[in-house]
N, C-alpha and C positions, 0 to 999 in steps of 0.2 A: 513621387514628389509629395513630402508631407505638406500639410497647411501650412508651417509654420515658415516653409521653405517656398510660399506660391508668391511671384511677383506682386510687387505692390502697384495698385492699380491708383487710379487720381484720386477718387472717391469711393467710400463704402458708406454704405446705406446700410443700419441696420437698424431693423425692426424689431423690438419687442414683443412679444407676444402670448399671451395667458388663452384665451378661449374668443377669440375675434368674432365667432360664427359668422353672421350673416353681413358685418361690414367688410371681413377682408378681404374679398372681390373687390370692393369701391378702393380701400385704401391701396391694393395694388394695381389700378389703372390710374392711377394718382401718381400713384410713384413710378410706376411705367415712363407716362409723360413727360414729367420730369428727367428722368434716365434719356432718354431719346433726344430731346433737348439739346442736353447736356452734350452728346454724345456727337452729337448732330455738330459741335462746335470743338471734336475732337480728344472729349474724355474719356476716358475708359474706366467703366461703373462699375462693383461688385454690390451685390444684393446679399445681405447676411441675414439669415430669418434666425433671432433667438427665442427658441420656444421655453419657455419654462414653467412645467408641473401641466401643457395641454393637455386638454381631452383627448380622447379617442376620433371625433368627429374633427377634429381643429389639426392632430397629425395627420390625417389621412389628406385630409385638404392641401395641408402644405405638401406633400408627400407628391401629390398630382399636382400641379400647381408648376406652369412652365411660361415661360415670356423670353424672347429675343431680345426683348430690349435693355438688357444687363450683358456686360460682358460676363460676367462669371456669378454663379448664384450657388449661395451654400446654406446649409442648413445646421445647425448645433443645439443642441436637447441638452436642456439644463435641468436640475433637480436644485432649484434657491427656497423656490417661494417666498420673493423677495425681489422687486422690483430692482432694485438698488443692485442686489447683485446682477442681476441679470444684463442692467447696463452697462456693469465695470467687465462682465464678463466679456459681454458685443465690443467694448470698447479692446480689449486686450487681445481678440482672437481676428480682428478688421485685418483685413489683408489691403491695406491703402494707406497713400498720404494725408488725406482728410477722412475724416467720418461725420456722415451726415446720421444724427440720432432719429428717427422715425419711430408712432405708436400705432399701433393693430386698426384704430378704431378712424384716425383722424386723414385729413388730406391736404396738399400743398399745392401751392400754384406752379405752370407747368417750370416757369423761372428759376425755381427754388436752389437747386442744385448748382444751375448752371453759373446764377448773379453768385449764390454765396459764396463759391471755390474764385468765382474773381476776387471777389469784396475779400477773403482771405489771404488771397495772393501781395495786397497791398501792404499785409503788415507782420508782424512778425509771429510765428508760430505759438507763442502765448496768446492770441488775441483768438476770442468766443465771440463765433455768429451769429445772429439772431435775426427772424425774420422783422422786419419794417413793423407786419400786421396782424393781429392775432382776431380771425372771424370767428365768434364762435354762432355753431348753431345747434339744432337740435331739444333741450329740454330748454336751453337759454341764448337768446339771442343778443350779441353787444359786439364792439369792435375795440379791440385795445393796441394802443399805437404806443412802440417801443421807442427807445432810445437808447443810444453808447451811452459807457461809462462816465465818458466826458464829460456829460451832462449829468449824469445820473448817480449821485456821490453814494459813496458806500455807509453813511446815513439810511440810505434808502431799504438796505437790507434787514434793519432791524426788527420792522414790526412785521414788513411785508415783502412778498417777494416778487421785486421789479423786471424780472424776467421769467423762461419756464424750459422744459427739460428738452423742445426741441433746438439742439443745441449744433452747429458747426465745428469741428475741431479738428486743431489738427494733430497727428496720431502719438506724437511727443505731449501730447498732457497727460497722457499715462503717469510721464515721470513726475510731474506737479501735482497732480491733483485723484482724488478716487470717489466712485459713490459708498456709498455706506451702506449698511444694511438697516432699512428704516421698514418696518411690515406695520401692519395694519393692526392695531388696535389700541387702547387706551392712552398709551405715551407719547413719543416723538413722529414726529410724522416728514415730509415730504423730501426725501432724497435730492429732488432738484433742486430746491432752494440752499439745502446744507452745502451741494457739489461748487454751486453757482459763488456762494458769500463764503467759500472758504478760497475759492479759486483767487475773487478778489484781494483777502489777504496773503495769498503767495505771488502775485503782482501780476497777474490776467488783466485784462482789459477786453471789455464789450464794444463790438460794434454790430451795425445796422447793415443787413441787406437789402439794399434798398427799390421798395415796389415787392418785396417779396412776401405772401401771405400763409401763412397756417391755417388751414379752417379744422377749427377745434370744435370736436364733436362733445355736449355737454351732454351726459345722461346722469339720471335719477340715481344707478347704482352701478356707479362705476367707481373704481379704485381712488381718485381725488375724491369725490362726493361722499364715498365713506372714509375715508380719511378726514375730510371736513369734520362729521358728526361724530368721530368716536374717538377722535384724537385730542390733545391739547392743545394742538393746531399750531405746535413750535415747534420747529426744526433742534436735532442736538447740539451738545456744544461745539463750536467752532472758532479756529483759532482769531479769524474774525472779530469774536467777541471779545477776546483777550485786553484788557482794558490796555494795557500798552501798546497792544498791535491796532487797537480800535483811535487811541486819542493819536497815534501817528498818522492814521489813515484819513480817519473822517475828523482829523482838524480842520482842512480849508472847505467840505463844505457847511460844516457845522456852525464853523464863524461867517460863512456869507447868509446862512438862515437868519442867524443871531441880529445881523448886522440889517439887512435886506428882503428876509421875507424868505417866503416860494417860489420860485420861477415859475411858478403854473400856468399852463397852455391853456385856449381855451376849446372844450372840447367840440363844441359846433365848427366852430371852423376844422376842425381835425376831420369830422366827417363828412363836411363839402369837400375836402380838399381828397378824401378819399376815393369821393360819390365822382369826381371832375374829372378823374383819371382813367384816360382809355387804356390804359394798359391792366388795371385795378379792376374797371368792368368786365374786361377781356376775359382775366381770369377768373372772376366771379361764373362768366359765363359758362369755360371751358368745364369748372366743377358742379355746375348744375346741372350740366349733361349728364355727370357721373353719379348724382347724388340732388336728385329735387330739392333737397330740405337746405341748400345753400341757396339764394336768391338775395339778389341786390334787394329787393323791396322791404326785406327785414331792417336792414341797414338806416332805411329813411327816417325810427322812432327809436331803436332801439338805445340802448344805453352805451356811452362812449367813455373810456378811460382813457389817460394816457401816466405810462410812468413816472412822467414831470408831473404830476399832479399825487403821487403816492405820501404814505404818511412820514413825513422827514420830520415829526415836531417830537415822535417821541425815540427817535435815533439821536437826535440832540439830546433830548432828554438825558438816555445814557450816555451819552459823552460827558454831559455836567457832570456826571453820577462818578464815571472814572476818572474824572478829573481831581476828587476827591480820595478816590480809591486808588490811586495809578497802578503801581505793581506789589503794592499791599498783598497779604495772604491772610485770613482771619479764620479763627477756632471758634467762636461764638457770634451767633448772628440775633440780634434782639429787631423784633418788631411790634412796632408801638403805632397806635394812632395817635393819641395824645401822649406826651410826657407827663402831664402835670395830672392827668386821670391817675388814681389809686392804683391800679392796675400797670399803668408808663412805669409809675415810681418804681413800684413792684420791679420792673425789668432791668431799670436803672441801678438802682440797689443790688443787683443779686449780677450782673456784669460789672459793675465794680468795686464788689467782692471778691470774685473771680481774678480780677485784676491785682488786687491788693494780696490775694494768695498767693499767686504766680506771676511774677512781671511778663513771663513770656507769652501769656494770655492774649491775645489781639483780639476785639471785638467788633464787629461791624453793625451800627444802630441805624435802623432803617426807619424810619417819622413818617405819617404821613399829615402835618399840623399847618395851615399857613401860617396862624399866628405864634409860634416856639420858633425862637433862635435859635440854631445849633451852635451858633460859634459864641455864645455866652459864658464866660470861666466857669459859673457854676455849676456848669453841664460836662464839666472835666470828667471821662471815667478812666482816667489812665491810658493805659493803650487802646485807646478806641476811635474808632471814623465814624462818625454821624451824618446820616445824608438825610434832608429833610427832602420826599421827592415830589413835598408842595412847591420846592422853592427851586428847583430844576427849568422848567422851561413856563409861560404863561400858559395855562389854557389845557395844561393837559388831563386829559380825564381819568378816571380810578382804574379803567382796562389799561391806559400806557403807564400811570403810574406802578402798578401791578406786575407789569412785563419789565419793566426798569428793575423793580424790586429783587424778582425771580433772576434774573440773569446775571444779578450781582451776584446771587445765594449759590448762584448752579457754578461761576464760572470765577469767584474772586472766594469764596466761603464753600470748599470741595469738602464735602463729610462733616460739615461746623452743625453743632448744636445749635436747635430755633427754641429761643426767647419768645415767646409768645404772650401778648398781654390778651386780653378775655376782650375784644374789641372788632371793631367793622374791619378793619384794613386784615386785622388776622385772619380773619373769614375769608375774607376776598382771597387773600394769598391761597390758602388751601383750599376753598371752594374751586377754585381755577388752576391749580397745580401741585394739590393735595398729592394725584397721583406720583409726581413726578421726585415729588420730598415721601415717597415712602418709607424711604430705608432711613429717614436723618432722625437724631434722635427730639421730641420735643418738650419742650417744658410749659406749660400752659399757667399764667400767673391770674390769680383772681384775689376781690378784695371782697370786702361786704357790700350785698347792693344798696343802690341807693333807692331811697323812697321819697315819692313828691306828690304834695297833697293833691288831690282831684276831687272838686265838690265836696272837702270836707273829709276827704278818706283816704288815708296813705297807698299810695298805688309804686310796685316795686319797678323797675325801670326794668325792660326783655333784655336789652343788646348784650351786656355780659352775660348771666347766663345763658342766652339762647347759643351762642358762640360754643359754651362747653357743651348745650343739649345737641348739636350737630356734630361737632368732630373729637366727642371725648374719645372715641377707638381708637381716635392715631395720637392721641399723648401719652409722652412718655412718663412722665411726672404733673400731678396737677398741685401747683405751691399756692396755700392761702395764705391771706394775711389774717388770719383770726380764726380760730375754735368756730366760733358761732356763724362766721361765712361757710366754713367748711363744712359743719354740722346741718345747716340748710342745704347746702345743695348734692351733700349725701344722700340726704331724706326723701330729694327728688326726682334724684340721678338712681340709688341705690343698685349700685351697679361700680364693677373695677375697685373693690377694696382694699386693692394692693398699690393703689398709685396717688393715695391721696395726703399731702404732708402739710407743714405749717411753715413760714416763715417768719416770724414777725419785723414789720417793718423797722428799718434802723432810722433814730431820730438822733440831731446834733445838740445836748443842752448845755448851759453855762451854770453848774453847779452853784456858784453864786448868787445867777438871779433865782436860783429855787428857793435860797432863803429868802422870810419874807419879807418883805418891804414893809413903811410906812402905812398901817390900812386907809382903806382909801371908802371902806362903809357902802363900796357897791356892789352887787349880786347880780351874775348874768343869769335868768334866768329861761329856758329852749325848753321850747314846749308849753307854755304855760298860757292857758287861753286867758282873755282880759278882763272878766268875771275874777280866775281864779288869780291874776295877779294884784287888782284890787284889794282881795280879799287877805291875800297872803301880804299886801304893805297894810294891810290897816289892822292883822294879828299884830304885825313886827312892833307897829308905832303902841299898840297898847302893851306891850310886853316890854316897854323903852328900848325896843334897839332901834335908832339913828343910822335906820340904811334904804338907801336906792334901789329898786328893783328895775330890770332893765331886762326886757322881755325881747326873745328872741324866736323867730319858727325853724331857725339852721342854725349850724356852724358856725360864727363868723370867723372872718379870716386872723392867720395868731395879730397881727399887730393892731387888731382891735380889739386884745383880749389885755391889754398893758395893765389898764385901771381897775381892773374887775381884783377882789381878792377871795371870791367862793363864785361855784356855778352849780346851778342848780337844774338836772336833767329830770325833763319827768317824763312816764312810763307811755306818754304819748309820745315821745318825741322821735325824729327821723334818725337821729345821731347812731352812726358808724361807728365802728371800734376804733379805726385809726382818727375819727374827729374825736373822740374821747380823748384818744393819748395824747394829741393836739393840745387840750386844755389841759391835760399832764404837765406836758412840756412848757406851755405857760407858765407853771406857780400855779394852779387854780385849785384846789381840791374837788372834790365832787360829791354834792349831796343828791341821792339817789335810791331810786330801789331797788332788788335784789335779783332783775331781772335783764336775759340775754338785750343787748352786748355787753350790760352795765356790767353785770354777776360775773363778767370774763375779766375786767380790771380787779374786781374788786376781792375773786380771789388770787390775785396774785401782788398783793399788796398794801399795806396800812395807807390809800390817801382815800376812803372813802367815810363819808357819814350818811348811816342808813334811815331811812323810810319804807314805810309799809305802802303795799299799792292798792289800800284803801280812799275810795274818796272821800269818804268822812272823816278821815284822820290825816291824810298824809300833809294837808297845808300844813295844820299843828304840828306835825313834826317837823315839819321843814323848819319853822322858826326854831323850834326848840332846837333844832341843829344848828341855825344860826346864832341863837345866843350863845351857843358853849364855846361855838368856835370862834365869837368876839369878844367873848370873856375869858376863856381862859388860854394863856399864853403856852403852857406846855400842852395844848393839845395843836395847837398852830405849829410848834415845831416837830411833833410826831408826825403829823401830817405831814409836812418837808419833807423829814428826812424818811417819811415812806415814799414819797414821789420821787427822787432822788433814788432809795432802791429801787424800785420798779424799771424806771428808765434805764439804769444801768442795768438790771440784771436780765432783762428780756429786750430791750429797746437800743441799745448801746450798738455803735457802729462793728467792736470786735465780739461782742453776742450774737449780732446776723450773719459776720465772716464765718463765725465757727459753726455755725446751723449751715449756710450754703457751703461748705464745706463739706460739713456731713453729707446732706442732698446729693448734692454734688459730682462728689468724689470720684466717678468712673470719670477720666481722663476723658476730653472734647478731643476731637480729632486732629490731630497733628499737624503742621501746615505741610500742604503738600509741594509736590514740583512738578505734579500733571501738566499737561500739554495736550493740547488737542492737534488732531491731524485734518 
C-alpha cells in the first residue's frame, strides 16, 4: 500500500521540524496527550513528523522515537529549507480529513485536537481553527486571546497578523489555499500571516476553539525572532491586498471603524476571566508537569492582548487609499512630502510631463502633507490619482502611513517608476522598504538648498541633502533644478558621475504682462542690511531718482512682487535659483552680481544689470543701474524681451517636456495584469 493510497484517518497532526533538540520530548508528550484524548472519544490520529534539512542528532531521535498513542506515525525528510514549504508539503502528504498544524518546539492543551475536530464539524470545510488561547512562555511571557472572523474584519490583516500558523483544517484547503515559500532574510517574511489573509480573501472564515490553549514557546533565536530582526517584517503580496478584492471585503468593517470606533475588549477582564477557568487552570497544570517554565503565576502580571484590540486604524487607512485607487494600474509612482516644496514641484512637473507625452502614462501621487489639497483643479496632472495619506484616517502615524504607501507601490504600481522628491516621507519609504523596491527604477528630484539665517549667518537646511547623502546607491537618475544645486552637491557627494542631470523647472508666464507697465519707481531690494538700505535711498535721492526701496531678507511670494518694477539681489542674499526665475516670471529684472545662483541666470539671458561684489562700490553701482534703467526706455524693453527669452527658452512648459523626454525616455513599466495567489 503506498502513502498515497493509506486510509484517511480523522486527524493528522503534523509537525514541522528543523532541529527541536532538547524540546521534542516535551513537545511530543504534549501532543501524545492530546492524541489519547482525542482517541479516548473515538478518533483515529495520524502523527506526520516533517523533517526538513535536520541534523544528524534530530534524525536519529525521530528515527527512535515510538508512542502508542497515534494510530499511524510516519515520518517524511524534506530538503526546502523553507518553513513555508515544508508546511504545504505536511499539508499535501496528511493522510486525514482534518490536519492539525503542530511546531517542534511548542505545546497544546490536552483539549486541543479533540474540541477542535468538534468546533470544525460545525461548519463547513472552508472554515480555519484556531485555538481560544495563545500562553506564551519562555524568553516572553503574555497571553493572547483570539477571536473568529466574525468579529475580526479582514481590516485587521493589514498591518498585523490577527492569528498564527497553528492552524485546524480541513484536508480540502489544499484546493483554496498554499503556503509560500517565505525564508529568512532581508525581504518578506512570515508564511502564516500570507497563508491566513490570502485564505480570507478566497472566502475561509476563522473560528475559535473554544478553552483550547497553545503554549507558545518564545526564544531569543528562534525562526519568528529572527524573522522579526532581519526581515521587513511584511508578508508578500497577496490577493487580499488587491484593492478591489480588499474594498469588497473590508467595506463593512472599515465603515463601522469610520462610523463607531474599535470594539476593543478589555484586557484585565480577558485575564480574570482566563485565571476563573478550571478547565484553563487544568491545563495549565497538566503542561507544567511536562515543561516547568509554563506556570499560571506568570499569567498574574504579564502582558495581555486580545485581537479585538489589533491595529484596524491603518487597515482602514488602506481601504481610503483604494478607494481612491480602485482597479487602477499605474506606470509611474511620484512621492512627495510637500507639493509646494521645490522639490514636490520637481515631481509634479516632470509626471505631468510624462502625461502630456504619452496619454497612456497613469501616475500614482503619493503626499504626505495635511495642509495640500489633492482634489484642487490645479493639482490636475492628467492621468493621475493623488492620495494625500495625511488625509486617510485621523491619527495615523508616519510607520502606517508608510505601509499604506508601500502596498499601494508593491500591489496597484507592479514594476512603476519612483518619483522621489529629496524629502522625509522619501527617506521613510526606503529607509523601511528600500530593500524590497530594489529592482524599481528611481529618480531622485532636488532643488537648491535652502539657507536660513542663525545668529547672523546663513545656515543650509540637512533634510534634502542628507536624503541623497543616505541612499544615492539606489537612484537611478538624480534630476536638479539648477547647475548650481547640482554642482554643490557633486562637490560633496563626488561620486556616481553618470547619473547626474538637470531639469529646469517649467514656469506658466503671460507674455503680456512681461511687457512693462506703468513705472511705479519701486525697487525690491533682498538681502540688503538697513545700514546699506539707508545708504543706497539717500545715493538714489542725491543722484534725483524718485524711488522706493523696499527691503527684503527672502523671497516674497509672486503676488507681492505686482508693484516692484527692478529687484535688487545682493551677494548676501538666501535667494535660490528657482526664486530668482520667480522674479523673472514677474517682470522684475535683476540687478546683481556675477555670482552662483545669480551668474546661472545671467548667463543665460539679457535680463540682468551687473555689479561688482565690492563693498565699497557695489551701492554706487547699484544706483547707477538704477538710473539707466529709469531713464532709458530702450534698455527697459531689452530687458523684457530678454526675460521673455529666457523663460521661453529654458522655463517654458514644452522646454521641460522635451528635456524629461530626453531623461526619460527608457519606457516605465507597462501596466500589468498580475495576480497574486
Amino acid at each position: 500500500m503506498t502513502e498515497n493510497t493509506l486510509p484517511l484517518l480523522d486527524v493528522s497532526m503534523v509537525v514541522n521540524i528543523h532541529a527541536g533538540g532538547s524540546y521534542l520530548r516535551r513537545t511530543m508528550r504534549s501532543l501524545e496527550a492530546a492524541a489519547r484524548k482525542a482517541r479516548s472519544s473515538g478518533l483515529k490520529i495520524e502523527l506526520l513528523l516533517a523533517l526538513d534539512r535536520s541534523p544528524p542528532e534530530t534524525l536519529a531521535w525521530v528515527e527512535a522515537y515510538h508512542s502508542d498513542a497515534f494510530e499511524r506515525t510516519r515520518v517524511i525528510r524534506l530538503d526546502n529549507g523553507s518553513l513555508g514549504l515544508s508546511r504545504q508539503d505536511g499539508l499535501r502528504q496528511a493522510r486525514a480529513n482534518y490536519i492539525q498544524f503542530c511546531d517542534e518546539d511548542d505545546l497544546i492543551s490536552s483539549n486541543t485536537t479533540l474540541v477542535s475536530h468538534q468546533t470544525a464539524l460545525k461548519h463547513s470545510p472552508r472554515t480555519i481553527v484556531v485555538p481560544e488561547y495563545l500562553f506564551g512562555f519562555g524568553s516572553l511571557h503574555l497571553l493572547a486571546v483570539y477571536n473568529g472572523s466574525a468579529s475580526i474584519p479582514p481590516i485587521a490583516f493589514f498591518s498585523q497578523h490577527p492569528y498564527i500558523s497553528r492552524l485546524f483544517v480541513h484536508r480540502s484547503i489544499v484546493d483554496l489555499n498554499q503556503f509560500i515559500d517565505v525564508r529568512l532574510g532581508p525581504g518578506y517574511a512570515y508564511e502564516d500571516w500570507h497563508f491566513n489573509a490570502t485564505a480570507i480573501a478566497k472566502g475561509a472564515e476563522f473560528v475559535v476553539a473554544p478553552a483550547v490553549i497553545l503554549f507558545y514557546r518564545h526564544r531569543a533565536n528562534s525562526l519568528s525572532s529572527n524573522m522579526n530582526s532581519q526581515s521587513a517584517r511584511l508578508i508578500p503580496p497577496t490577493p487580499l491586498f488587491e484593492p478591489q478584492t480588499y474594498l469588497a471585503l473590508a467595506a463593512p468593517g472599515a465603515r463601522r471603524f469610520l462610523r463607531y470606533g474599535q470594539d476593543a475588549v478589555d484586557c484585565e477582564t480577558e485575564r480574570l476571566r482566563f485565571l476563573m477557568s478550571l478547565s484553563n487552570c487544568e491545563e495549565v497544570r497538566l503542561a507544567n508537569l511536562i515543561d516547568p517554565a509554563i506556570s499560571l503565576g506568570s499569567m498574574e502580571h504579564c502582558p495581555v492582548v486580545s485581537t479585538r484590540n489589533g491595529d484596524f486604524a491603518a487597515g482602514v487607512g488602506y481601504f481610503e487609499a483604494c478607494r481612491r485607487v480602485a482597479g487602477l494600474r499605474f506606470s509611474e509612482v511620484g512621492i512627495v512630502s510637500t507639493p509646494t516644496s521645490p522639490q514636490g514641484k520637481a515631481v509634479f512637473a516632470a509626471l505631468k510631463a510624462l502625461s502630456d507625452i504619452d496619454s497612456a502614462t497613469r501616475s500614482l501621487v503619493l503626499v504626505d502633507d495635511p495642509a495640500f489639497d489633492e482634489d484642487m483643479p490645479t493639482m490636475a496632472l492628467g492621468n493621475a490619482v493623488i492620495v494625500n495619506l495625511a488625509h486617510l484616517v485621523e491619527g495615523l502615524s508616519a510607520d502606517q502611513r508608510d505601509l499604506v504607501a508601500y502596498r499601494l507601490i508593491e500591489i496597484a504600481a507592479i514594476g512603476a517608476r519612483l518619483h522621489l522628491a529629496s524629502d522625509t516621507m522619501s527617506a521613510r519609504i526606503l529607509g523601511r522598504y528600500g530593500r524590497l523596491l530594489a529592482d524599481r527604477d528611481k529618480i531622485f528630484y532636488r532643488a537648491d538648498d535652502r539657507a536660513v539665517p542663525f545668529r547672523g549667518v546663513s545656515m543650509v537646511q540637512p533634510d534634502p541633502f542628507d536624503f541623497l547623502s543616505e541612499f544615492l546607491d539606489e537612484a537611478t537618475l538624480v534630476i536638479h533644478s539648477s547647475e548650481t544645486g547640482q554642482r554643490d552637491d557633486r562637490a560633496r557627494l563626488d561620486r556616481r558621475a553618470d547619473i547626474w542631470r538637470i531639469a529646469y523647472s517649467p514656469v506658466e508666464f503671460d507674455a503680456q504682462r512681461l511687457a512693462r507697465q506703468p513705472l511705479n519707481h519701486r525697487i525690491l531690494a533682498i538681502g540688503l542690511t538697513a545700514p546699506e538700505a539707508a545708504e543706497l535711498q539717500h545715493l538714489c535721492a542725491a543722484a534725483g531718482l524718485k524711488i522706493r526701496l523696499v527691503t527684503a531678507t527672502e523671497t516674497p511670494a509672486e503676488h507681492e512682487l505686482a508693484d516692484f518694477d527692478l529687484v535688487l539681489v545682493m551677494n548676501g542674499s538666501t535667494a535660490t535659483y528657482d526664486e530668482l526665475v520667480a522674479l523673472l516670471r514677474a517682470g522684475l529684472p535683476i540687478v546683481g552680481a556675477d555670482i552662483a545662483p545669480l551668474s546661472e541666470v545671467m548667463g543665460r539671458g539679457d535680463v540682468f544689470l551687473t555689479i561688482s561684489t565690492s563693498d565699497s562700490t557695489r551701492l554706487a553701482e547699484a544706483r547707477d543701474c538704477f538710473a539707466a534703467f529709469y531713464r532709458d526706455a530702450s534698455l527697459r524693453e531689452r530687458l523684457a524681451l530678454g526675460i521673455r527669452s529666457f523663460l521661453e527658452t529654458h522655463h517654458s512648459p514644452a522646454s521641460h517636456r522635451s528635456c524629461i523626454a530626453e531623461l526619460l525616455k527608457t519606457p516605465a513599466a507597462r501596466l500589468s495584469s498580475h495576480s497574486f495567489n
